[in-house]
C-alpha positions, 0 to 999 in steps of 0.5 A: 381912492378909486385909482388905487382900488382900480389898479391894485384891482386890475394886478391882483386879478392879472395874479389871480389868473396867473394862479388859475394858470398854474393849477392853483385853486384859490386863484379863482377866489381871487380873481372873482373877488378882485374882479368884482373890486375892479368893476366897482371902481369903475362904476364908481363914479356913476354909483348913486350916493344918497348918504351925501345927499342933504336929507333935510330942506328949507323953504324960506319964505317972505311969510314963513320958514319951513323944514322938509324930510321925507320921513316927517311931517313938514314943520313951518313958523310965520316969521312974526310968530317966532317968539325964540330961537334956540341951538339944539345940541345932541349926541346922536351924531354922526348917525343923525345931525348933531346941532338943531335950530329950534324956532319956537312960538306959542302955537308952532314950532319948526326945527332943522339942522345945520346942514339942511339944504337951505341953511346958507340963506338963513344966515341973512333972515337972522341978521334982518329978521332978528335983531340981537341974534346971538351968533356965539352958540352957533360958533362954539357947537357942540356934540352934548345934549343941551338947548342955547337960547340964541334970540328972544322977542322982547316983550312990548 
């Protein structure tokens, strides 16, 4: 996409000259604003992008999962206090993540989206840390307001 606006930039400037050439007035209006499209394609590739950045973070811990954003307070659960593991699905998305893992506890809580940083590493923590996880809300998604119970500690 950069190329095209780069050159479809570059010919409509080399027209709106022409046009200034010529006497005509709107070919200053053309070539500001074209100009303008050719200098964004070309800083493009150096432009930051915060939107691609992940804004949510896991730290996965021997003692712990935790969940950073820097527009909330950090949510963390001792492995051994994680009594179950939900999806969340809800239809906020695209504006916000649309699936949630709630892990839930008696005294805490922690919950973050699919595509936190860090989420790859939580698939090996379900297989060994929870026995039983049910993968199936996981695979099938979803974009509706609803809580799937993934896994459940068994009462001893």
């Amino acid at each position: 996409m950069r190329w095209f606006t780069l050159i479809v930039s570059v010919v409509f400037v080399v027209i709106g000259i022409v046009m200034i050439r010529d006497g005509t007035a709107h070919g200053w209006t053309m070539t500001i604003f074209f100009g303008c499209c050719l200098l964004v394609a070309v800083l493009d590739p150096w432009l930051p992008r915060p939107w691609l950045a992940p804004e949510y973070h896991l730290v996965i811990t021997d003692d712990e999962v935790a969940c950073e954003h820097r527009k909330r307070e950090r949510e963390s659960i001792r492995w051994n206090d994680v009594d179950r593991i939900w999806l969340v699905t809800t239809s906020q998305g695209p504006r916000l993540p649309d699936q949630w893992i709630l892990f839930e506890g008696a005294r805490a809580g922690c919950s973050f989206p699919t595509e936190a940083e860090g989420m790859d590493a939580m698939w090996d923590e379900f297989e060994n840390r929870f026995p039983g996880f049910d993968y199936g809300p996981l695979i099938k998604g979803g974009t509706t307001d609803a809580r799937h119970l993934c896994w459940e500690r068994q009462a001893s």
